[in-house]
DSSP file (Angstrom, degrees, kcal/mol; ACC not computed):
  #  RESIDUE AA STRUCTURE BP1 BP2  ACC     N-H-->O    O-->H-N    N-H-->O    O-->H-N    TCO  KAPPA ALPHA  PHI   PSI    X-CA   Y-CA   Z-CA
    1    1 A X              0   0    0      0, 0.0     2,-0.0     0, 0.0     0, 0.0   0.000 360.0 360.0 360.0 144.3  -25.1   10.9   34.2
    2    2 A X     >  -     0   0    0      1,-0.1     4,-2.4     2,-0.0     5,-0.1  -0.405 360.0-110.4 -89.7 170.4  -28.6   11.0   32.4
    3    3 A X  H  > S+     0   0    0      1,-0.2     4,-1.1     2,-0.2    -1,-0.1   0.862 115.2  54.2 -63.3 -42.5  -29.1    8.4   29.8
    4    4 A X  H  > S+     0   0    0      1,-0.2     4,-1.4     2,-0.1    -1,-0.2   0.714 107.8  51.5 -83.1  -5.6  -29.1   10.6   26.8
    5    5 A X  H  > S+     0   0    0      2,-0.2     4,-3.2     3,-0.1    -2,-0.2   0.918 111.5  50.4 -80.4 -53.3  -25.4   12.2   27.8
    6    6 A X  H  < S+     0   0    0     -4,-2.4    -2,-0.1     1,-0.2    -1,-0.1   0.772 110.0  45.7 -70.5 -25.8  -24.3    8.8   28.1
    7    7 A X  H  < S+     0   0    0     -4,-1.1     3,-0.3     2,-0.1    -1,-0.2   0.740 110.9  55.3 -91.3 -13.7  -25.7    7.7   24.5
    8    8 A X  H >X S+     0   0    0     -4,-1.4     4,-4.4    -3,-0.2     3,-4.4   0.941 112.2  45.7 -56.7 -75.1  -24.2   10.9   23.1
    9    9 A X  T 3< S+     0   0    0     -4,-3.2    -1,-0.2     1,-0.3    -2,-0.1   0.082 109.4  51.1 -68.9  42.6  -20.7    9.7   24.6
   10   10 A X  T 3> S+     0   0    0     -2,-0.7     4,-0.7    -3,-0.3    -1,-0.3   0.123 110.2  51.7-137.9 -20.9  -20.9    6.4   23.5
   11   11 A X  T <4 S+     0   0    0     -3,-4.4     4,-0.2     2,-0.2     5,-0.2   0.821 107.1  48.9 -74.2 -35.9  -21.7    7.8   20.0
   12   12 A X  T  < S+     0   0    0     -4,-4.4     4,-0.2     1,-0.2    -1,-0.1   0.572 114.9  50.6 -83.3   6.0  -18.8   10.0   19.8
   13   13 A X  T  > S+     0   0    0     -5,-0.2     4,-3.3     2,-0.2     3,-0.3   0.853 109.9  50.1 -12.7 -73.6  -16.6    6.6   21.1
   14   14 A X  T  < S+     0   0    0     -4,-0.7     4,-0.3     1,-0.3    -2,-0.1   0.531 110.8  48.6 -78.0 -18.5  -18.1    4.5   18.6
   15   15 A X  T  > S+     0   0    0     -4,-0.2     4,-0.6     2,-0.1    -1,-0.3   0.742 111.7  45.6-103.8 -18.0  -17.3    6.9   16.0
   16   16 A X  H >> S+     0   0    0     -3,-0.3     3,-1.1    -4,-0.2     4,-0.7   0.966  96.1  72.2 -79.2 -27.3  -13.5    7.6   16.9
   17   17 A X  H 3< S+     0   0    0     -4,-3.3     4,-0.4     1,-0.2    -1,-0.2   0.808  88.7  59.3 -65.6 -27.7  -12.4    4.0   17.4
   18   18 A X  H >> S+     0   0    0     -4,-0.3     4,-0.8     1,-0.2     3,-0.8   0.959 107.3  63.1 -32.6 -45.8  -12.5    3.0   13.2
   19   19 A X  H XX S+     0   0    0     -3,-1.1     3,-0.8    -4,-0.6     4,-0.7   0.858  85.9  61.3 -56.6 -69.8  -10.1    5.8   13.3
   20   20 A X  H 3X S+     0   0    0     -4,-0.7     4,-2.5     1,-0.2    -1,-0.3   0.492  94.3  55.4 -48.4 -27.1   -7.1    4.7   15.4
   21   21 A X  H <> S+     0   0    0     -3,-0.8     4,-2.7    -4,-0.4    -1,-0.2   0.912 112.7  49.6 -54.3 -38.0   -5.4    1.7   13.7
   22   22 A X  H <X S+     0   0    0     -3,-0.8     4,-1.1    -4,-0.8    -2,-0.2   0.895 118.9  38.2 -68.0 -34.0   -5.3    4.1   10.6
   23   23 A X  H  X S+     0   0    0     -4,-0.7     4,-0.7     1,-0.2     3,-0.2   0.913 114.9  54.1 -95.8 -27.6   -3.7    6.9   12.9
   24   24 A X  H  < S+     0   0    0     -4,-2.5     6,-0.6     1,-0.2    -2,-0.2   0.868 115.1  39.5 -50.7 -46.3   -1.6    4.3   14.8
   25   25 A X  H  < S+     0   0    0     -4,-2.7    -1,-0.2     1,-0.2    -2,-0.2   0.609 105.3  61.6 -91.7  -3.2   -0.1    3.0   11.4
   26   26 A X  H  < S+     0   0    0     -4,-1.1    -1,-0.2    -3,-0.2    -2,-0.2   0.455 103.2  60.2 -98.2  10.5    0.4    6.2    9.6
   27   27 A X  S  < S-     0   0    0     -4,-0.7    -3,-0.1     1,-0.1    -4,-0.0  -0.075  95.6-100.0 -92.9-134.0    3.1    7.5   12.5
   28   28 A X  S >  S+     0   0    0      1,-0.1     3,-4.8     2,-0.1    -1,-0.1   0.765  90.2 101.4-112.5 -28.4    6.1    6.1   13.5
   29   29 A X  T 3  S+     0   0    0      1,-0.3    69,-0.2    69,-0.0    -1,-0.1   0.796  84.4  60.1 -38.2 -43.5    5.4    4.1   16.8
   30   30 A X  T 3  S+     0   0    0     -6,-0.6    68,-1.2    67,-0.1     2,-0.4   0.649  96.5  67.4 -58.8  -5.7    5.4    0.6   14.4
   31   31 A X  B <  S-A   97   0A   0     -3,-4.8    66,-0.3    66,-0.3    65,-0.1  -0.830  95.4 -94.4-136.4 157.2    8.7    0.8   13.2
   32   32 A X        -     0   0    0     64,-3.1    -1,-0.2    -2,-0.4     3,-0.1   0.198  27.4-137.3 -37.1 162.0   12.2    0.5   14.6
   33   33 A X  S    S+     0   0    0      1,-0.1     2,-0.8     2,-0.0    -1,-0.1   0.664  92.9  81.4 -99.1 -32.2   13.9    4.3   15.7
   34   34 A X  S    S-     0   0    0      1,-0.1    62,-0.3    61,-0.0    -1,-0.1  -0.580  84.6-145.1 -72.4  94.7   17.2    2.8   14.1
   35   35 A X        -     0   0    0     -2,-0.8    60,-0.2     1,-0.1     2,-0.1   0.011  13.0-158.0 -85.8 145.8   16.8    3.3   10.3
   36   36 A X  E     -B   94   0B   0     58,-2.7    58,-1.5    -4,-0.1     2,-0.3  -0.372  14.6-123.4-112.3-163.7   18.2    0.7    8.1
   37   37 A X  E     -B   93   0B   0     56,-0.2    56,-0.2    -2,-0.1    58,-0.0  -0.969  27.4-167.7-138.5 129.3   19.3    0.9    4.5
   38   38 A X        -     0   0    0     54,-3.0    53,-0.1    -2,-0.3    52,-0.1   0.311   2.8-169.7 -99.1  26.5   17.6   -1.7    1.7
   39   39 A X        +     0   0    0      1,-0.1    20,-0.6    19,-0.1    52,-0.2   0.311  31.8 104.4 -70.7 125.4   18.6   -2.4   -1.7
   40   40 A X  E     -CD  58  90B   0     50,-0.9    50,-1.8    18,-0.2     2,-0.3  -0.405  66.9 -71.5-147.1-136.8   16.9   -4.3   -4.2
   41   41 A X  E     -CD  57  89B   0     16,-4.4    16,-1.2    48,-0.3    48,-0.2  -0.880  48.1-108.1-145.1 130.4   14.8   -3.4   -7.5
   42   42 A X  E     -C   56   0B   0     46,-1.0    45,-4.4    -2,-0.3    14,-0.3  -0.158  33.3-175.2 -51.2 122.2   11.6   -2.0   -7.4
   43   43 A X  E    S-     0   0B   0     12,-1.8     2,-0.2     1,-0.3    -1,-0.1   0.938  70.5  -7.9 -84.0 -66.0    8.5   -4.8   -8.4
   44   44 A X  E     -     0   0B   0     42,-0.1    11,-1.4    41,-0.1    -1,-0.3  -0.770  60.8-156.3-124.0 171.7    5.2   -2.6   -8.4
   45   45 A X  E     -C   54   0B   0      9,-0.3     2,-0.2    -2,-0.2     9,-0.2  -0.760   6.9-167.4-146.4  93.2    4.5    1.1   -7.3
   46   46 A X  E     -C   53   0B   0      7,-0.5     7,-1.8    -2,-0.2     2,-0.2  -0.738   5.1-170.1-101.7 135.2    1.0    2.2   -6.3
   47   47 A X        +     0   0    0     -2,-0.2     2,-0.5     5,-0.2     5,-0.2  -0.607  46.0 123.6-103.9  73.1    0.3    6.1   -5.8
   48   48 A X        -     0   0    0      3,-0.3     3,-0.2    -2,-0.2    -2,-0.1  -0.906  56.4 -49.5-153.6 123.9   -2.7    5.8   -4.5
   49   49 A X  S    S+     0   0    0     -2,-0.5     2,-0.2     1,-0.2    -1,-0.2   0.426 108.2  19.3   0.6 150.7   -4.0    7.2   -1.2
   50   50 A X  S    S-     0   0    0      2,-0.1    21,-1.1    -3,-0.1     2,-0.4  -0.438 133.1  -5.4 -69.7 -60.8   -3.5    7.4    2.1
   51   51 A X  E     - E   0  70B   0     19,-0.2    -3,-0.3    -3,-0.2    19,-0.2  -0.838  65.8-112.9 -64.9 104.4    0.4    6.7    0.9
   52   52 A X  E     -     0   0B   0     17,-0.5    16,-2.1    -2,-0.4     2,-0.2  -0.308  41.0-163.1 -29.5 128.4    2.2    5.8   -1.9
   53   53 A X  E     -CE  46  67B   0     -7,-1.8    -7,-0.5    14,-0.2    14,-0.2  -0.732   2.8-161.5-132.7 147.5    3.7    1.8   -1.2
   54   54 A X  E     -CE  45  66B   0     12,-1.7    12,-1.9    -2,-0.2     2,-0.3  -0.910  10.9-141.5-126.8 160.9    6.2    0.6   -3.1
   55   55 A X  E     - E   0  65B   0    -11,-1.4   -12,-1.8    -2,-0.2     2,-0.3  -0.709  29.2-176.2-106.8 141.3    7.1   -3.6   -3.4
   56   56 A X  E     -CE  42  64B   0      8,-0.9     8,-3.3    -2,-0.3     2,-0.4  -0.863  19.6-149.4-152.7 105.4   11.1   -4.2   -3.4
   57   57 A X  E     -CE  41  63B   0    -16,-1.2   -16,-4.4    -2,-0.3     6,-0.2  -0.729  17.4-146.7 -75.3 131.4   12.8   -7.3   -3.9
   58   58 A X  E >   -C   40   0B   0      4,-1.1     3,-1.4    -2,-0.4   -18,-0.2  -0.105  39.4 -89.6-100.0-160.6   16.1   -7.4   -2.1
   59   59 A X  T 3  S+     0   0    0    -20,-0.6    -1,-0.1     1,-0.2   -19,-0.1   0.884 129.1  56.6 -69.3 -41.3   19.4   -9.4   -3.3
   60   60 A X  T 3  S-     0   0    0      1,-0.1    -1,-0.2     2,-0.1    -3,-0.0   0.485 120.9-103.0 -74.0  -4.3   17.7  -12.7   -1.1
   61   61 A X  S <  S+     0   0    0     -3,-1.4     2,-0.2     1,-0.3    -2,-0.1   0.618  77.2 145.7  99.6  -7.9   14.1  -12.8   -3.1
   62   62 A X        -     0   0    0      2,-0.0    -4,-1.1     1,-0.0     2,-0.5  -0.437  40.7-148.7 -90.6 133.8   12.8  -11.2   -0.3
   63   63 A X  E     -E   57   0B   0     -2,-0.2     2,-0.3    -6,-0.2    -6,-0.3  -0.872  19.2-172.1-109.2 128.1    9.5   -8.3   -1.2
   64   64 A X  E     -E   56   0B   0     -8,-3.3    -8,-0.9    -2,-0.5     2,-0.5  -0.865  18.5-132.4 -93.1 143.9    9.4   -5.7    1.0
   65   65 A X  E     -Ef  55 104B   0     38,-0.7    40,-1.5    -2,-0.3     2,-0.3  -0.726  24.2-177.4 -76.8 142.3    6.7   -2.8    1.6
   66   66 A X  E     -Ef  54 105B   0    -12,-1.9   -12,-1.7    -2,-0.5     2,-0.7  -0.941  14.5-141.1-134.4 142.0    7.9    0.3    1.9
   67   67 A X  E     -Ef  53 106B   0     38,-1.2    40,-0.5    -2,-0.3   -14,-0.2  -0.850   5.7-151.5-102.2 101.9    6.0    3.2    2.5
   68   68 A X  E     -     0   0B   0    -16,-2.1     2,-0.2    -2,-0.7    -1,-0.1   0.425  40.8 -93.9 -29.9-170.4    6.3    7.1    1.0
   69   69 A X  E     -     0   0B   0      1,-0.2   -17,-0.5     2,-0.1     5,-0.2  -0.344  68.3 -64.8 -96.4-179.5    5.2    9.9    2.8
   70   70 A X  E >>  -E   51   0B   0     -2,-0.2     3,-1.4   -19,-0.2     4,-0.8  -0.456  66.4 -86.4 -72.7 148.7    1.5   10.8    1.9
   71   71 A X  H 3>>S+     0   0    0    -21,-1.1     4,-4.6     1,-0.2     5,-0.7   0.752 125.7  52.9  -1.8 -77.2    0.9   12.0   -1.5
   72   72 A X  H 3>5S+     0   0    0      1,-0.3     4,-2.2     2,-0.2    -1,-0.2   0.903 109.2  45.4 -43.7 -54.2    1.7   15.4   -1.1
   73   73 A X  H <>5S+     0   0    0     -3,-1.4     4,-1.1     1,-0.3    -1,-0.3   0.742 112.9  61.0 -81.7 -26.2    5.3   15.0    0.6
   74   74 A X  H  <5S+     0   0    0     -4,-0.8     4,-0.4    -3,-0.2    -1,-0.3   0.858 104.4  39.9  31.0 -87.4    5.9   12.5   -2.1
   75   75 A X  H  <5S+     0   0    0     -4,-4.6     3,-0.4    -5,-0.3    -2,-0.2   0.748 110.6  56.8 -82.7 -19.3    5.6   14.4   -4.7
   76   76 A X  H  <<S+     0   0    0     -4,-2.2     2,-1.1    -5,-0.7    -2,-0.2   0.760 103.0  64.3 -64.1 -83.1    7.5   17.6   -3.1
   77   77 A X  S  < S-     0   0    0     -4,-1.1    41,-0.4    41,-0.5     2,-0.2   0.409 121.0-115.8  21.0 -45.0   10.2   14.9   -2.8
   78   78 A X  S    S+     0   0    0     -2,-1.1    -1,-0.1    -4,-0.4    39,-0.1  -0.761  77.6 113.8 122.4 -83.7   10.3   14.7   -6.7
   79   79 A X        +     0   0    0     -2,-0.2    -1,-0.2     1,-0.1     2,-0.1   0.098  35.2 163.0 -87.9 144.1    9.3   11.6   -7.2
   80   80 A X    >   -     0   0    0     -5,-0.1     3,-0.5    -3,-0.1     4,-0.5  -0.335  60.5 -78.4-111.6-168.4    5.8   10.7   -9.1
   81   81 A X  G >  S+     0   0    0      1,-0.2     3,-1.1     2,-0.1    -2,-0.1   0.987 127.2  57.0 -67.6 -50.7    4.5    7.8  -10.6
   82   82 A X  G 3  S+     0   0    0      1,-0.2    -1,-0.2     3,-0.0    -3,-0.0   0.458  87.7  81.5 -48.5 -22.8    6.6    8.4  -13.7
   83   83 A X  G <  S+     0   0    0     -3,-0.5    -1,-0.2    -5,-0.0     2,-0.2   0.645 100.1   8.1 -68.3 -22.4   10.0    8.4  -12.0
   84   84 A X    <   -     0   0    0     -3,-1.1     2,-0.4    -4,-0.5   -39,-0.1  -0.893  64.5-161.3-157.6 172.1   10.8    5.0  -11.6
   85   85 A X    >   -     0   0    0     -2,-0.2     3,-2.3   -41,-0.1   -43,-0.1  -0.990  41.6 -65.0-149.0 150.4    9.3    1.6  -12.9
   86   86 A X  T 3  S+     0   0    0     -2,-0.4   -43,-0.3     1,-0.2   -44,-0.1  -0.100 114.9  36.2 -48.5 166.1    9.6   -1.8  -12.0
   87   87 A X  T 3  S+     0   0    0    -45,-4.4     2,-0.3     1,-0.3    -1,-0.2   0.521  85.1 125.6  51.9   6.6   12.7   -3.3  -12.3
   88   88 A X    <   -     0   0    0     -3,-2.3   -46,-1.0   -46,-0.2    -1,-0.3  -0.639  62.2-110.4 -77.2 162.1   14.8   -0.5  -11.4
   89   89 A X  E     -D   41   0B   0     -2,-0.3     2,-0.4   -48,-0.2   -48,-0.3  -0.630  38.2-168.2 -86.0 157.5   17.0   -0.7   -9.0
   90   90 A X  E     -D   40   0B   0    -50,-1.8   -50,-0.9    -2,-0.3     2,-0.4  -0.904  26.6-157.0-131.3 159.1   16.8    1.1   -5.3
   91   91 A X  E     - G   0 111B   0     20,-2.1    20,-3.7    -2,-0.4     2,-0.3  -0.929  20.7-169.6-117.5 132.4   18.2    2.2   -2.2
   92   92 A X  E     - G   0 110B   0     -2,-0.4   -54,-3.0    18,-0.2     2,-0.2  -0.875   7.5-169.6-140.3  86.7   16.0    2.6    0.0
   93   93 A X  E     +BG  37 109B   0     16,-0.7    16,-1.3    -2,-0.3    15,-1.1  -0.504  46.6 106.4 -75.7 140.8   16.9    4.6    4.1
   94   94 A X  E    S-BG  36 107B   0    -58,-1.5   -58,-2.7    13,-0.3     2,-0.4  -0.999  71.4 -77.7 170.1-170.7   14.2    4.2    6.3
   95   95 A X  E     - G   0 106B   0     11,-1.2    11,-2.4    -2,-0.2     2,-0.1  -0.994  39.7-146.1-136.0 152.7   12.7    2.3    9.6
   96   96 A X  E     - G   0 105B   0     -2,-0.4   -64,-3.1   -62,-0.3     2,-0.3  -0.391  35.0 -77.4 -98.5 170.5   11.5   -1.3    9.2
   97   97 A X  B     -A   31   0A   0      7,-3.5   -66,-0.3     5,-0.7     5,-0.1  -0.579  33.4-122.5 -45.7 110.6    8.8   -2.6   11.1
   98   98 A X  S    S+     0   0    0    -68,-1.2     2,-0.3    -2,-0.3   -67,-0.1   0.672  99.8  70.6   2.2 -57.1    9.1   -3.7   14.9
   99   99 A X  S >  S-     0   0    0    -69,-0.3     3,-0.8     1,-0.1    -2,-0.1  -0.753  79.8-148.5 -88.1 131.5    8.1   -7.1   14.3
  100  100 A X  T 3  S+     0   0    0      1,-0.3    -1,-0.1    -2,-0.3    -2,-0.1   0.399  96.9  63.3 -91.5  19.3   11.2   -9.1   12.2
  101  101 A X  T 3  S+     0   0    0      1,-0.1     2,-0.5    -4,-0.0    -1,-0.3   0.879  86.7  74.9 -92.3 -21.5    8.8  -11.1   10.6
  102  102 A X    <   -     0   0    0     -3,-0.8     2,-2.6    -5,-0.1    -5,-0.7  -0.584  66.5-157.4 -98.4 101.8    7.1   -8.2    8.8
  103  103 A X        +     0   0    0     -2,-0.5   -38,-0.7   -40,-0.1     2,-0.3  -0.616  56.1 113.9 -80.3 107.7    9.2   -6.9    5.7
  104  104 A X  E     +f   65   0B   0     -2,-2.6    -7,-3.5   -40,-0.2     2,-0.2  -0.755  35.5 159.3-178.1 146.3    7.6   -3.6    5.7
  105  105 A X  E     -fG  66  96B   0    -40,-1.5   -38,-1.2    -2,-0.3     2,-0.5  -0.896  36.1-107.9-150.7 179.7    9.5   -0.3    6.5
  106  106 A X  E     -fG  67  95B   0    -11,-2.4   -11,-1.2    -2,-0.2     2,-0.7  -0.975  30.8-132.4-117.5 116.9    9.0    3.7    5.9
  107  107 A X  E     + G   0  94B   0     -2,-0.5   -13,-0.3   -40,-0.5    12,-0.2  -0.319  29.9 175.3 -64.9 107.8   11.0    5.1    3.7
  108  108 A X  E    S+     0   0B   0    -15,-1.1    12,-2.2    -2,-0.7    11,-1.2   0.887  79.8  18.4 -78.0 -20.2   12.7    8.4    4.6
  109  109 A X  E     -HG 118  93B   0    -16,-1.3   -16,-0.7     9,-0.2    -1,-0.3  -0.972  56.0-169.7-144.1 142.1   14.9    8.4    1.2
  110  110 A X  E     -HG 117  92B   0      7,-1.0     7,-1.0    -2,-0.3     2,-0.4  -0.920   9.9-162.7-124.7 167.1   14.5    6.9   -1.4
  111  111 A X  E     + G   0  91B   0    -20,-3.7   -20,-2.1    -2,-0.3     5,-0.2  -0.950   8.7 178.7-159.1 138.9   17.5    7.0   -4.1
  112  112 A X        -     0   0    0      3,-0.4     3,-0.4    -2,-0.4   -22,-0.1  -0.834  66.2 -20.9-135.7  72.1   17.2    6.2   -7.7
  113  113 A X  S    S-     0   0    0    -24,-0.2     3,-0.1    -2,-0.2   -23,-0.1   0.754 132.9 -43.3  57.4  49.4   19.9    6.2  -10.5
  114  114 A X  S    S+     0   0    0      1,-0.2     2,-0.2     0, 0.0    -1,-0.1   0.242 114.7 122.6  97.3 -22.8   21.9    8.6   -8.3
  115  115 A X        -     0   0    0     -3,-0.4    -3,-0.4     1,-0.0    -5,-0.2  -0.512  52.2-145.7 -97.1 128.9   18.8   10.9   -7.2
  116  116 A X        -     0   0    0     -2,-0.2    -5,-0.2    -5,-0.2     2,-0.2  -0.454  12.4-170.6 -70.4 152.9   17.9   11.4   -3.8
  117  117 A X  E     -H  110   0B   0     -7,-1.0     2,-1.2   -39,-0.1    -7,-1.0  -0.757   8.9-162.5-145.8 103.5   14.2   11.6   -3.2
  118  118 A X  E     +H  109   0B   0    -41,-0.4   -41,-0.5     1,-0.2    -9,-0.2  -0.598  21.2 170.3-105.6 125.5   13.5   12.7    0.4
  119  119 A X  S    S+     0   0    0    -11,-1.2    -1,-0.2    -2,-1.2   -10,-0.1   0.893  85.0  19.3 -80.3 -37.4   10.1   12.2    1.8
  120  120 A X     >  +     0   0    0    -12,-2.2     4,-1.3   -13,-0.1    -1,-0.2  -0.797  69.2 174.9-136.2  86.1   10.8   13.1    5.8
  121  121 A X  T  4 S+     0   0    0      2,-0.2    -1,-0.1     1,-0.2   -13,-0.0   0.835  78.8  55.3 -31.7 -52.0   14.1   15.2    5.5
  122  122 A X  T  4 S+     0   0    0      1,-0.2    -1,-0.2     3,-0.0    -2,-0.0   0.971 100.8  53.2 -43.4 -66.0   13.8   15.8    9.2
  123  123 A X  T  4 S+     0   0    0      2,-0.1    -1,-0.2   -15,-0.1    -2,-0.2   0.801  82.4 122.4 -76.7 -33.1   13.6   12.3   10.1
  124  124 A X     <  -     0   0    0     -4,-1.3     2,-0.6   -16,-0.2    -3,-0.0   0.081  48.0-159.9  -5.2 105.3   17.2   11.8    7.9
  125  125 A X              0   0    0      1,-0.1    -1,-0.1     0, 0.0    -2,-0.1  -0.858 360.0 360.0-119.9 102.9   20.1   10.1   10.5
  126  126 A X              0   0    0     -2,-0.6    -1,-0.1     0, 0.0    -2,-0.1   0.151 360.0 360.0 -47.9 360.0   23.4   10.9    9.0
């Protein structure tokens, strides 16, 4: 292998690896396949790229992330920034994190004075 072939692949290396924690955390491999259910009351709600996050305290004090779908499926979903506020309350279907120390999950529903809000319909386990 010549020198400059080998500093070409060693650029395009250097340029994918930033990349993969970001693609690693926006699938599913981190979190559980068994979907749980949470309920608490929503604290803050950021829409803002790559995912909408919301913070939820559960009945114990405890704040969890949970994490929309990206913008777009989000807002097919229904819900926007306007829909809900801190200090509502939530239900929240989804799969938590792998690790039990890390209260963070991804929501596949969320549900909100009665209203279902589905981010990954598919992913749904009845």
């Amino acid at each position: 292998m010549t020198a400059a072939r080998r500093l070409v692949l060693a650029a395009f290396a250097a340029a994918a690896i930033p990349g993969l924690p970001a693609l690693a955390h926006h699938g599913w491999s981190w979190a559980e396949g068994e979907q749980m259910t949470l309920e608490g009351t929503i604290q803050s709600i950021s829409m803002s790229p790559p995912h909408p996050v919301l913070q939820v305290q559960d009945a114990e004090g405890v704040v969890w992330q949970v994490d929309l779908g990206n913008p777009r499926q989000t807002e097919r979903s229904g819900f926007t920034g306007d829909t809900a506020e801190p200090g509502d309350a939530i239900t929240v279907l989804g799969n938590r994190s792998k690790d039990p120390d890390d209260m963070h999950m991804k929501a596949v529903r969320i549900t909100i004075d009665g209203q279902n809000y589905d981010m990954y319909p598919d992913r749904i386990q009845d």
